[in-house]
VEXMAR-882306 format. One record per atom (N, C-alpha, C): x, y, z; residue number from 1; atom name. Coordinates in steps of 0.1 Angstrom, whole numbers, plus 5000, padded with zeros to 4 digits. Atoms other than C-alpha are relative to their C-alpha. Example, Ala and Ser with C-alpha at 12.3 -4.5 7.8 and 13.67 -1.06 7.14 Angstrom:
! residues 2
      X      Y      Z    nr   atom
   5009   4988   5000     1      N
   5123   4955   5078     1     CA
   5009   5012   5000     1      C
   4991   4989   5000     2      N
   5137   4989   5071     2     CA
   4992   5011   5008     2      C
This chain:
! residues 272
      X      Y      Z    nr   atom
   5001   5003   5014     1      N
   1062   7059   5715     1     CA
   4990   5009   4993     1      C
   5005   4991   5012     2      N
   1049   7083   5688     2     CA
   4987   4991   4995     2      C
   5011   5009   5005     3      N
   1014   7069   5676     3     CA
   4995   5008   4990     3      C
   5002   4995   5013     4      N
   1003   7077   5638     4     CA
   4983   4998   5002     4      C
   5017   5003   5002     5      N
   0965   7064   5644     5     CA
   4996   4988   5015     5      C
   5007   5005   4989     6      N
   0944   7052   5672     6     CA
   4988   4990   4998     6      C
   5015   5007   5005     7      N
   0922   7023   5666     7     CA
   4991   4996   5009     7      C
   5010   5003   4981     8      N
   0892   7017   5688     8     CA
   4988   4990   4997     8      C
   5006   5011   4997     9      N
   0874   6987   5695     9     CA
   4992   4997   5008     9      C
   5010   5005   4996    10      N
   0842   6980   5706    10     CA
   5000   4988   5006    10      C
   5001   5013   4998    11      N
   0841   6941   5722    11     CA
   4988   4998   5014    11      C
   5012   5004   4992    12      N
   0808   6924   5735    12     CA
   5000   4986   4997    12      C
   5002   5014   5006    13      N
   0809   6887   5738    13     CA
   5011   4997   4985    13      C
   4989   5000   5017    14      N
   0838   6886   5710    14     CA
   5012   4988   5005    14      C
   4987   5009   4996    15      N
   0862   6860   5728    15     CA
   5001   4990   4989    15      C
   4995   5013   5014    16      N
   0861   6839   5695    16     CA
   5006   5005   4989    16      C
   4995   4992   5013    17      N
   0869   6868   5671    17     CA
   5012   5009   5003    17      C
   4991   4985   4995    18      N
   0891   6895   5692    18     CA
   5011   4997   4995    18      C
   4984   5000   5003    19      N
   0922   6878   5683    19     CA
   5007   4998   4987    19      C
   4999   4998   5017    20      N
   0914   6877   5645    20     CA
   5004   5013   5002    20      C
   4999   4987   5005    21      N
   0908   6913   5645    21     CA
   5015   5006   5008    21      C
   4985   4993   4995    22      N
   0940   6924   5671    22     CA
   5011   4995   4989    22      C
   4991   5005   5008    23      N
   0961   6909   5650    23     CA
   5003   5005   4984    23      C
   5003   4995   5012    24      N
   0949   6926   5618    24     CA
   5008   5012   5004    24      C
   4997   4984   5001    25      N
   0959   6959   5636    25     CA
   5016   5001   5002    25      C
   4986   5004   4997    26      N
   0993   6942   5649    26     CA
   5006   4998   4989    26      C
   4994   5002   5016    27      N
   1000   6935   5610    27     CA
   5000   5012   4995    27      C
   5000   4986   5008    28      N
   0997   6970   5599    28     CA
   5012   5003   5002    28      C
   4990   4998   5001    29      N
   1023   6978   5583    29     CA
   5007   5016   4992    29      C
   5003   4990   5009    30      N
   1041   7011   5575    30     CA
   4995   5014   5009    30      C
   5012   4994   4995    31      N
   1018   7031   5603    31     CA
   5007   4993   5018    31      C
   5002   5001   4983    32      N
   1023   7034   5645    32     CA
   4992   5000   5002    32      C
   5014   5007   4995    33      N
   0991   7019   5657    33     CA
   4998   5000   5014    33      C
   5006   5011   4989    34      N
   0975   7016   5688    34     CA
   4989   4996   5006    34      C
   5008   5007   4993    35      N
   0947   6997   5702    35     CA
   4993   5003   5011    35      C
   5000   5000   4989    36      N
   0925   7006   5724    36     CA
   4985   4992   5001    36      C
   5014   5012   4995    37      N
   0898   6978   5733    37     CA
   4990   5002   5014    37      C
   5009   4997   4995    38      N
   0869   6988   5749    38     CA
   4987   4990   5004    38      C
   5002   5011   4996    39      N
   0853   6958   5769    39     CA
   4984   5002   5003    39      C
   5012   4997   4996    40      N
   0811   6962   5769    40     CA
   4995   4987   5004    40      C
   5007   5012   4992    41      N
   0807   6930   5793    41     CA
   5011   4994   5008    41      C
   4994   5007   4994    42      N
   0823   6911   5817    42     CA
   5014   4995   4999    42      C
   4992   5006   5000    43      N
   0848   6898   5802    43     CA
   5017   5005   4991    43      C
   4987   4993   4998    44      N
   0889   6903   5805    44     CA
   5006   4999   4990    44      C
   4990   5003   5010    45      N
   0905   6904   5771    45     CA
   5011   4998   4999    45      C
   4987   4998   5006    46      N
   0939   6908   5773    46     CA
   5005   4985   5002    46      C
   4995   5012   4999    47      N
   0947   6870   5779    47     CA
   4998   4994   4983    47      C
   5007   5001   5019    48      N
   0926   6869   5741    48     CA
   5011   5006   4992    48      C
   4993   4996   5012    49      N
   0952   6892   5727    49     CA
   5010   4997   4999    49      C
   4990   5011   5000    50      N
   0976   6876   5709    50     CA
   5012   5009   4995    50      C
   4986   4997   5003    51      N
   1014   6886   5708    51     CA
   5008   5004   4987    51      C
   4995   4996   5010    52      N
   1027   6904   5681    52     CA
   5010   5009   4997    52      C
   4988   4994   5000    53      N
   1056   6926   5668    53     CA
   5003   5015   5008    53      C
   4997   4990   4991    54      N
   1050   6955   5687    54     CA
   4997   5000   5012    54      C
   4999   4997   4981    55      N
   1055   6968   5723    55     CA
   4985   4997   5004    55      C
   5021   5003   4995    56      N
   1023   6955   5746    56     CA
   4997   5016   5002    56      C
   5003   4991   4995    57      N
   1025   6991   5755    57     CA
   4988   5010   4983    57      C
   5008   4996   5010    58      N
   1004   6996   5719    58     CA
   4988   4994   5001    58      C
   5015   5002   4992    59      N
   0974   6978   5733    59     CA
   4991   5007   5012    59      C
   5008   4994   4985    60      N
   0951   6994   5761    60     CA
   4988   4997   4999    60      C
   5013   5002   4996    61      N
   0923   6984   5776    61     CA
   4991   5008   5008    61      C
   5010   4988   4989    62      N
   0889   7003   5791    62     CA
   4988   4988   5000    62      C
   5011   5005   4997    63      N
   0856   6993   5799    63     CA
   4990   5011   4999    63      C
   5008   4992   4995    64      N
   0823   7006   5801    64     CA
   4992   4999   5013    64      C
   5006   4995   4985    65      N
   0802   7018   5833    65     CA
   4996   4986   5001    65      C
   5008   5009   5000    66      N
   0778   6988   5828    66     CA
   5002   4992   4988    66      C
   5002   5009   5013    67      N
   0777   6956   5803    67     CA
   4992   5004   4995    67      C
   5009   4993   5008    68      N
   0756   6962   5777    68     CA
   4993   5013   4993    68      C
   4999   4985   4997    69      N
   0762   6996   5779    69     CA
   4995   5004   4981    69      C
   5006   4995   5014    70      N
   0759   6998   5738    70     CA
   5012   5006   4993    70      C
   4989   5002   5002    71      N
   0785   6997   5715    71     CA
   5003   5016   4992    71      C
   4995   4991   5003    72      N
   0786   7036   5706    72     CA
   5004   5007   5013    72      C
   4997   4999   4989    73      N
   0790   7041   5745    73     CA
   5016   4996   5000    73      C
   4986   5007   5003    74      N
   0820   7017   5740    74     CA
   5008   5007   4990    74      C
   4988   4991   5006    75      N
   0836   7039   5713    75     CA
   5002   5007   5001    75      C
   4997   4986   4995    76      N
   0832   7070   5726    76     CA
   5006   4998   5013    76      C
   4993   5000   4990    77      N
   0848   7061   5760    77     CA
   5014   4994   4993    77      C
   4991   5008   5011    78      N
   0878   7041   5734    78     CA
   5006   5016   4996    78      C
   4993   4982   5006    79      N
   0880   7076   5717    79     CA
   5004   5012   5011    79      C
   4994   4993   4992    80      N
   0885   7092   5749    80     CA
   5013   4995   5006    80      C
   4988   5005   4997    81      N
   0913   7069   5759    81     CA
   5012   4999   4988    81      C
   4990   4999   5015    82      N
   0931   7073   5723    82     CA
   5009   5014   5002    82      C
   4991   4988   5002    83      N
   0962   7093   5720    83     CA
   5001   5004   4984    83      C
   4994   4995   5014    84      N
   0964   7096   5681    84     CA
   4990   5017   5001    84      C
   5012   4992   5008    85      N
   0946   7128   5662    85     CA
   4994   4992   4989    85      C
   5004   5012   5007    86      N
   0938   7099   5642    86     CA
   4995   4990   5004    86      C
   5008   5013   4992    87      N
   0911   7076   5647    87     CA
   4996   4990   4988    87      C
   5007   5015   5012    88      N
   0901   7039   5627    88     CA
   4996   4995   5010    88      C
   5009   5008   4993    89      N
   0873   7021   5637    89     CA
   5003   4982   4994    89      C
   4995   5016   5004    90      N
   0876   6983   5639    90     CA
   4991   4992   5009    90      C
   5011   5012   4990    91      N
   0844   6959   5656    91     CA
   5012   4989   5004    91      C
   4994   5012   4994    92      N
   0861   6927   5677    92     CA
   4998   4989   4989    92      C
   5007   5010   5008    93      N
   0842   6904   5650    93     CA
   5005   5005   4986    93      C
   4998   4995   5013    94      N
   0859   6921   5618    94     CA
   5016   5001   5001    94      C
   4984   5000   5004    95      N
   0896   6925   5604    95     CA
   5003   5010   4987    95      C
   4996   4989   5009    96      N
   0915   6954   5587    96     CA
   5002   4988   4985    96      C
   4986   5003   5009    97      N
   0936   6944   5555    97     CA
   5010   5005   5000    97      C
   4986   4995   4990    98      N
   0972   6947   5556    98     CA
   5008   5011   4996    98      C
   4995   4989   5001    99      N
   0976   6976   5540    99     CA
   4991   5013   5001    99      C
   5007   4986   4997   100      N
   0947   6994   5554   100     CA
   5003   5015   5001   100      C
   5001   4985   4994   101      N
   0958   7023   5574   101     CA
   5013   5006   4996   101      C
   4990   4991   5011   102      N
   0991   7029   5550   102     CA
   4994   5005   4992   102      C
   5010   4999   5009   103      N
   0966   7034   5526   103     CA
   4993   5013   5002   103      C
   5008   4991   5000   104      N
   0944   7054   5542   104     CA
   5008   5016   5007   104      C
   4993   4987   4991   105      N
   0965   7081   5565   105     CA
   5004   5012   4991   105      C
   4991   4991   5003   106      N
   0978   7103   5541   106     CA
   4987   5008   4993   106      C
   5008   4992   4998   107      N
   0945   7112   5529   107     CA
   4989   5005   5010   107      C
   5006   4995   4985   108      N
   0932   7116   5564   108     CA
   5006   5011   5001   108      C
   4987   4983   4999   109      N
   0961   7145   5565   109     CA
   4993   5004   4995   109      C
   5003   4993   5006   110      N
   0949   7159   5539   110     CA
   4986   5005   4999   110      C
   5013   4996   4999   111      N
   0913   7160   5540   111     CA
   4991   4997   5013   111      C
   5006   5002   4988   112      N
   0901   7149   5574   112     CA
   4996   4983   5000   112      C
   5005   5015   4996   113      N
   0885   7114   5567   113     CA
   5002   4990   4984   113      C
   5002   5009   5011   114      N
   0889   7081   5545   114     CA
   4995   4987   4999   114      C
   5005   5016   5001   115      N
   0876   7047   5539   115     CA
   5005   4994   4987   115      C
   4995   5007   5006   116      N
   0887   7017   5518   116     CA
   4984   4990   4995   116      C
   5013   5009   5002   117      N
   0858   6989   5503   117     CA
   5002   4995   5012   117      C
   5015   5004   4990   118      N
   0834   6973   5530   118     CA
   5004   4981   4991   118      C
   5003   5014   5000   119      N
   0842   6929   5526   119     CA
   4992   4993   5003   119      C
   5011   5008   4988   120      N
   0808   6915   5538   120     CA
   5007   4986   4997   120      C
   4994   5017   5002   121      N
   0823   6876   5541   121     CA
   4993   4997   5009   121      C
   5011   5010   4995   122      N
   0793   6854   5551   122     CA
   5007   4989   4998   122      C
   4989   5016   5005   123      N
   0814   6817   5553   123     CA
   4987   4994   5004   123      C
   5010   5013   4998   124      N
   0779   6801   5564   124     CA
   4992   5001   4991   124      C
   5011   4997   5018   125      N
   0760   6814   5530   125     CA
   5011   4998   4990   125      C
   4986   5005   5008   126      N
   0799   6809   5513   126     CA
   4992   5016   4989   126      C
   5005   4987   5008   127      N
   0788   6846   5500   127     CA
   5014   5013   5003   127      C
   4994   4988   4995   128      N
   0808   6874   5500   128     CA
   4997   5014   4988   128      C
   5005   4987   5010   129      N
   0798   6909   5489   129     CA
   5012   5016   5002   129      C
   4995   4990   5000   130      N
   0814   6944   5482   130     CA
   4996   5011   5001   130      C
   5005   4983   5000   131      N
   0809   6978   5490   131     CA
   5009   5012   4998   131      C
   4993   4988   5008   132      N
   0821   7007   5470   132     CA
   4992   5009   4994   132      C
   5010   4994   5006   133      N
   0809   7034   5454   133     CA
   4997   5002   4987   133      C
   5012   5006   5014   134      N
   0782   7030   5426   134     CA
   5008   5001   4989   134      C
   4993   4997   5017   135      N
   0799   7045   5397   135     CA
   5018   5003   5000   135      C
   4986   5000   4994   136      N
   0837   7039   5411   136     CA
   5004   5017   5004   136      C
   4996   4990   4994   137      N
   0858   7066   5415   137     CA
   5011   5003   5013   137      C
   4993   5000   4987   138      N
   0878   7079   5444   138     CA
   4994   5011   5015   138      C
   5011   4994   4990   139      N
   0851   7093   5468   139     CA
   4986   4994   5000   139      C
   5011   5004   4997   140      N
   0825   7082   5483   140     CA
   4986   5011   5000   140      C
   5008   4993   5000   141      N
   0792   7098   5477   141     CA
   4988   5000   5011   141      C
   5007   4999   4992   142      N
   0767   7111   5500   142     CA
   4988   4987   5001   142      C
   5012   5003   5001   143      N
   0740   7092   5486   143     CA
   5003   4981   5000   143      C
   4998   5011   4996   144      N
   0761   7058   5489   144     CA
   5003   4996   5013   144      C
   5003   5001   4986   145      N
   0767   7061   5525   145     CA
   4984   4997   5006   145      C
   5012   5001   4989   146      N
   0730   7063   5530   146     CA
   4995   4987   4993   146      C
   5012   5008   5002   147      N
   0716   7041   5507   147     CA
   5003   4983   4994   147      C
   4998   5018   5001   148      N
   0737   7006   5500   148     CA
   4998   4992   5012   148      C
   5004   5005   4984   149      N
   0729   6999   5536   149     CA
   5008   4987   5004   149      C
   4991   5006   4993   150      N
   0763   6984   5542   150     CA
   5010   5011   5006   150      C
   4991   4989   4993   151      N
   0789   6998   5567   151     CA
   5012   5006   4991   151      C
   4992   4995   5002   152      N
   0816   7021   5561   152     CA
   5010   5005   5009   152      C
   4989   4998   4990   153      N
   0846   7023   5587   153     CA
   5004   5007   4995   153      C
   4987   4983   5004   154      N
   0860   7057   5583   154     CA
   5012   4996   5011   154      C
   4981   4999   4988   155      N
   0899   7065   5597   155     CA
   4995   5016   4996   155      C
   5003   4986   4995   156      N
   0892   7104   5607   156     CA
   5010   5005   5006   156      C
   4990   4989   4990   157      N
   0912   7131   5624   157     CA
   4989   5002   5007   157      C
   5008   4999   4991   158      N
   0891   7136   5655   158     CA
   4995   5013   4999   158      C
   5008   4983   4998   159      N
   0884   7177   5652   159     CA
   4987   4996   4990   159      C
   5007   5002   5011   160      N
   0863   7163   5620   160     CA
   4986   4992   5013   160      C
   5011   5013   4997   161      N
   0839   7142   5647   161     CA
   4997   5005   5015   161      C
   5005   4998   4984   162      N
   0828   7164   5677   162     CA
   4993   4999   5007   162      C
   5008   5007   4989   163      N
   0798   7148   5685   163     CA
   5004   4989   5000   163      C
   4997   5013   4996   164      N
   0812   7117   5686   164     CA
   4994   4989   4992   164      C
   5010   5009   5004   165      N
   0790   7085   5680   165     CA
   4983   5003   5007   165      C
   5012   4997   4995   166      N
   0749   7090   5681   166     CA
   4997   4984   5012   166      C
   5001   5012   4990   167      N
   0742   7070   5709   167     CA
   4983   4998   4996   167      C
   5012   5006   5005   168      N
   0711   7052   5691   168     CA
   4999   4988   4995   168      C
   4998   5011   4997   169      N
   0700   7021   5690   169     CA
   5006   4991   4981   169      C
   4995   5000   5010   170      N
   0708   7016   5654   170     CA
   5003   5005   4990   170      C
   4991   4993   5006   171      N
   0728   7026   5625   171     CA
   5006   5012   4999   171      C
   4988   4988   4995   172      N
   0752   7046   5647   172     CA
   5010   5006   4989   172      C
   4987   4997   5013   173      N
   0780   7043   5617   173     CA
   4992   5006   4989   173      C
   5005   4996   5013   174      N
   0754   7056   5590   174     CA
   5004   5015   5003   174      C
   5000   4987   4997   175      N
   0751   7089   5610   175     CA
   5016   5003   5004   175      C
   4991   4999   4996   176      N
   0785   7091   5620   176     CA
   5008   5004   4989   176      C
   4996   5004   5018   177      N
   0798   7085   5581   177     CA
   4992   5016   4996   177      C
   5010   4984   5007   178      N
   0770   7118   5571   178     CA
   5011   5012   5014   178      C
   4996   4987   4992   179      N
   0786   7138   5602   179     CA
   5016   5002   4991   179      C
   4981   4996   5011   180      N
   0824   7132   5585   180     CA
   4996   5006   4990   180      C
   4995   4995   5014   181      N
   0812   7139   5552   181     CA
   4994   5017   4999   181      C
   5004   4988   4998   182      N
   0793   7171   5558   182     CA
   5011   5010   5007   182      C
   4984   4992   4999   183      N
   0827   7180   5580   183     CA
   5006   5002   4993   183      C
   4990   4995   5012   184      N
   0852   7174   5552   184     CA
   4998   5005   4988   184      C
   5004   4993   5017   185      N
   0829   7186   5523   185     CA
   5004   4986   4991   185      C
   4994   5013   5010   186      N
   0846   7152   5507   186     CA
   5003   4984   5007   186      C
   4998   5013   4996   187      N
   0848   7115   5514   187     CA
   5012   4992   4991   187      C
   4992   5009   5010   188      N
   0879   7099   5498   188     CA
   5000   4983   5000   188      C
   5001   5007   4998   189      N
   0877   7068   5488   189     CA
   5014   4989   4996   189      C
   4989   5009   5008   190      N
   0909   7040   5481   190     CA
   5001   4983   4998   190      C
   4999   5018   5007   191      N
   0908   7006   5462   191     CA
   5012   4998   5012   191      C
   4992   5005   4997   192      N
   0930   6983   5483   192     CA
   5002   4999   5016   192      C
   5004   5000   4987   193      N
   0923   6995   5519   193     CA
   4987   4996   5002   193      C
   5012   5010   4995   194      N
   0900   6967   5529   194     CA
   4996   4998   5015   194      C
   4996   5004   4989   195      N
   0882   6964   5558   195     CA
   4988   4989   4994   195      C
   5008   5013   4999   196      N
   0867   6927   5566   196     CA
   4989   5000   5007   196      C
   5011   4997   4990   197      N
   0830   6928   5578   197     CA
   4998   4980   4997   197      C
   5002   5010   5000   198      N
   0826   6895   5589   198     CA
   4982   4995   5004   198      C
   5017   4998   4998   199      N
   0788   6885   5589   199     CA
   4998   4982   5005   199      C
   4999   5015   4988   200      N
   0778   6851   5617   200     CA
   4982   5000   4999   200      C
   5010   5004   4992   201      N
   0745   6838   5625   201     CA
   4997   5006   5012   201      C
   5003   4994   4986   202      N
   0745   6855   5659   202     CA
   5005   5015   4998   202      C
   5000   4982   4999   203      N
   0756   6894   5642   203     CA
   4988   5005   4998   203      C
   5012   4989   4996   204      N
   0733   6923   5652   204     CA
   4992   4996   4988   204      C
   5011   5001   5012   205      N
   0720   6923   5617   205     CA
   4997   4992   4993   205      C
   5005   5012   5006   206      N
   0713   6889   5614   206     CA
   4991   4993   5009   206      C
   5006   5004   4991   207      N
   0694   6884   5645   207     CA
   4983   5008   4998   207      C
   5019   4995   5002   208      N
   0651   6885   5645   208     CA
   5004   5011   5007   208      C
   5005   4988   4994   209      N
   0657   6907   5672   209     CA
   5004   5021   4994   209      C
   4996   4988   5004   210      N
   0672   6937   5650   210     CA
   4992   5007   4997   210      C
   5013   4994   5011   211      N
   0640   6945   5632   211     CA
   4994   5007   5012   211      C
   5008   4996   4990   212      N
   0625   6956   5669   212     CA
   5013   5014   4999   212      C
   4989   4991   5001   213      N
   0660   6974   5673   213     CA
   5003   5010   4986   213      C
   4997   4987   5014   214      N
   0661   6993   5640   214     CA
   4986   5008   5000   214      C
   5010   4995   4997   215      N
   0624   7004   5643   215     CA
   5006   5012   5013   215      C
   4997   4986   4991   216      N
   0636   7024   5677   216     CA
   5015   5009   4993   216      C
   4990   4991   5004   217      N
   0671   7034   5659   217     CA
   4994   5009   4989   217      C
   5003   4992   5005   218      N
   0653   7046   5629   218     CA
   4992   5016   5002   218      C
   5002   4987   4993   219      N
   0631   7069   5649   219     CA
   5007   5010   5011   219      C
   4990   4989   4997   220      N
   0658   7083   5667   220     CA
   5008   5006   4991   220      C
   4994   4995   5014   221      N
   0674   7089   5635   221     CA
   4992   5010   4997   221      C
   5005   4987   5008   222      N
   0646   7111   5624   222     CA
   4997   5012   5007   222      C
   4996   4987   4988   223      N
   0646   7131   5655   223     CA
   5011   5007   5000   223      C
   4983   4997   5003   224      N
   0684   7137   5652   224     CA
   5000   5006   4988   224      C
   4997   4992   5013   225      N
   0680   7151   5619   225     CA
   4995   5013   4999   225      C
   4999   4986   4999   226      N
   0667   7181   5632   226     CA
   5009   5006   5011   226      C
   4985   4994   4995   227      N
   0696   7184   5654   227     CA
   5012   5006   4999   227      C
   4986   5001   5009   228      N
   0722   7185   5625   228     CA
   5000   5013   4992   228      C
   4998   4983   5009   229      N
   0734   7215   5608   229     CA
   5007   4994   4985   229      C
   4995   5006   5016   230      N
   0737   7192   5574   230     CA
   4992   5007   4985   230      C
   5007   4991   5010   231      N
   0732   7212   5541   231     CA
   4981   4994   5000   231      C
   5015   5006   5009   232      N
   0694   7206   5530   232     CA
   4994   4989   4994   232      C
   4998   5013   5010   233      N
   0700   7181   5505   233     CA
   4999   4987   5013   233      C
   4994   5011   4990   234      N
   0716   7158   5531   234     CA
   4991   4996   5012   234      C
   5005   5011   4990   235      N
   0690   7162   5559   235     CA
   4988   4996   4988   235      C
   5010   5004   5013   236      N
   0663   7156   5526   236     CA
   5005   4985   5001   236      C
   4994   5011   5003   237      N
   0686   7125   5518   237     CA
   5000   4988   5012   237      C
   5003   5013   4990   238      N
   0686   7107   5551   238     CA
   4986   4998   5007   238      C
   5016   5003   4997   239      N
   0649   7114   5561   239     CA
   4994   4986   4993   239      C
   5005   5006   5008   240      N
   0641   7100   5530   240     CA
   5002   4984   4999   240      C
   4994   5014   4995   241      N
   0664   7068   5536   241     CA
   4992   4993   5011   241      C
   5006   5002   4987   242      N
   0651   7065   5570   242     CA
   4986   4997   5000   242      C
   5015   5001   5003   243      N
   0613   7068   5565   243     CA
   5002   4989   4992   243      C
   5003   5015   5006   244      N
   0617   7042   5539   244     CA
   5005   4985   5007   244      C
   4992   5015   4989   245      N
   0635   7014   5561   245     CA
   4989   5000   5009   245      C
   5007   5000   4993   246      N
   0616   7027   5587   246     CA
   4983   4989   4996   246      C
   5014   5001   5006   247      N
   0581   7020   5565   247     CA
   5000   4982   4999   247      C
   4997   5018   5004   248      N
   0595   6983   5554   248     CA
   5002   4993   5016   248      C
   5003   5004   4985   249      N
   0604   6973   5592   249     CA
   4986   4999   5010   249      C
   5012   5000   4991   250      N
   0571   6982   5604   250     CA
   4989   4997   4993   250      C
   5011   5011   5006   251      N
   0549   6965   5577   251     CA
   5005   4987   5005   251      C
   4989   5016   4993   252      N
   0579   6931   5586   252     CA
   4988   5001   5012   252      C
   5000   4997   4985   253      N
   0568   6939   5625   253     CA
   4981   4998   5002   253      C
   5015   4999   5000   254      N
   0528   6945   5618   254     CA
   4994   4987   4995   254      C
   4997   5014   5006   255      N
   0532   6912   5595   255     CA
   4997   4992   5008   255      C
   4994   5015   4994   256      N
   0544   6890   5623   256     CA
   5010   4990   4995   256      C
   4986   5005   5011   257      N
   0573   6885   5599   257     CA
   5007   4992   5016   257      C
   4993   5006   4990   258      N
   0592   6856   5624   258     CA
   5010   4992   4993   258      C
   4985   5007   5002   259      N
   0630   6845   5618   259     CA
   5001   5010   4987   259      C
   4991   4989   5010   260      N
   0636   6873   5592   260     CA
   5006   5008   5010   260      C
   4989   4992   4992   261      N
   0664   6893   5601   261     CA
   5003   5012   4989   261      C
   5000   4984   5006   262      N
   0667   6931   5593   262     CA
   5008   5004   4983   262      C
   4988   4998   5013   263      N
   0697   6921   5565   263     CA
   4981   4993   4991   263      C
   5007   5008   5013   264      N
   0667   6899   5546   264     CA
   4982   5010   5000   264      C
   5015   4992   4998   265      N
   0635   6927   5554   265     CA
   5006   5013   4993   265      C
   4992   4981   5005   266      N
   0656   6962   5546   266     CA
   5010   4996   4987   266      C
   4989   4999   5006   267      N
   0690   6955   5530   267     CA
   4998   4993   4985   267      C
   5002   5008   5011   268      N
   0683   6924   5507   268     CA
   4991   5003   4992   268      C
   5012   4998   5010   269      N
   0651   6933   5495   269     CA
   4999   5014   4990   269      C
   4997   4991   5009   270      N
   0664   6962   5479   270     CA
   5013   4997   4993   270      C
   4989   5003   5009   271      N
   0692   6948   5459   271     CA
   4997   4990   4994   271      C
   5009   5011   5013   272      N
   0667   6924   5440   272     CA
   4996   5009   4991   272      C
């Protein structure tokens, strides 16, 4: 079977969510999909994934070396098991919309990478927030990638993404998002392709322990920026991001700030 886009899936401890999100990719409609779930722990998914209108032969499963291996380990071994030239990203704990990746593919053709708004849906705060960019439009701008400090699931042609994912301990997708847009010179953006970021009491960026974990990601972040062959501006723009998170996490940390979580020390406190 012919495959239009390759979607790859991270899963750690997800046996409560996996069979939301497969099912999101099983409903895409319009688009030859397939699945490749990439298992970072012990445990056997495919009994989790639930039956839907296409061939099982559009699911595949991998693993990594070790649990806990780290979930840009898990998509870069996912992206090596993908047959598309098309890749969308999709967490175990999150869900497309159902006209995501019709949506997005055609200006993937055309310009290398796209994304749709960002759903944060908190159901235990009954919140839900949006992410788009600042002054609408149909491109995402450099400077909202870095600095609404919510994700952005690109769908990419793979030549556009040759290092892959920064294997660091956090905000792998920020850097990953700057490496596409500096590839395609452009970030397209389209109302309507939604993906669902679903936000739990027990996600990464709701857990005390992130604030220790973003402290080591952001200084790998700033190391990595002299690695990048990103115009000027761009590595200026994410230093500058970085150092300040960085600065706010490690007054939190010096504090003895206890039960804040990275979303209520970084993210929140700049959208007051």
């Amino acid at each position: 079977m012919a495959v239009d886009v390759s979607v790859i899936m991270p899963a750690f401890r997800a046996g409560a969510t996996v069979g939301r999100a497969v099912a999101s990719v099983l409903a895409q409609k319009g688009v030859a999909a397939e699945l490749v779930l990439c298992a970072d722990d012990d445990v056997d998914y495919r009994p989790l994934v639930p039956n839907g209108p296409r061939s099982p032969c559009s699911v595949s499963f991998c693993r990594t070396p070790n649990p806990k291996s780290g979930p840009s380990v898990a998509r870069n071994i996912a992206l090596r098991h993908a047959r598309a030239d098309i890749i969308a990203c999709l967490d175990a704990d999150d869900a497309f919309g159902p006209q995501r990746l019709a949506r997005l593919l055609p200006l993937v053709e055309q310009h290398g990478v796209a994304t749709g708004p960002t759903l944060e849906i908190d159901r235990e705060a009954c919140k839900t927030r949006v992410a788009r960019p600042r002054r609408a439009g149909d491109r995402l701008p450099i400077e909202d990638i870095c600095e609404l400090r919510m994700p952005f699931a690109p769908v990419f042609h793979r030549t556009k993404c040759p290092l892959a994912w920064p294997q660091i301990a956090f905000a792998e997708d920020v850097i990953l998002n700057v490496d596409l847009y500096c590839a395609a010179g452009v970030y397209p953006f389209v109302e309507g392709a939604e993906y669902l970021y679903h936000v739990r009491a027990s996600s990464r960026t709701q857990s005390p322990a992130a604030l220790g974990e973003a402290r080591a990601g952001y200084q790998q972040i700033l190391a990595l920026i002299e690695t990048r062959s990103w115009p000027q501006p761009v590595h200026d723009l994410v230093r500058r991001v970085f150092s300040e998170d960085l600065a706010a996490v490690e007054r939190a940390l010096a504090q003895g700030t206890t039960g804040a979580s990275w979303r209520t020390i970084v993210r929140d406190s700049r959208s007051q």
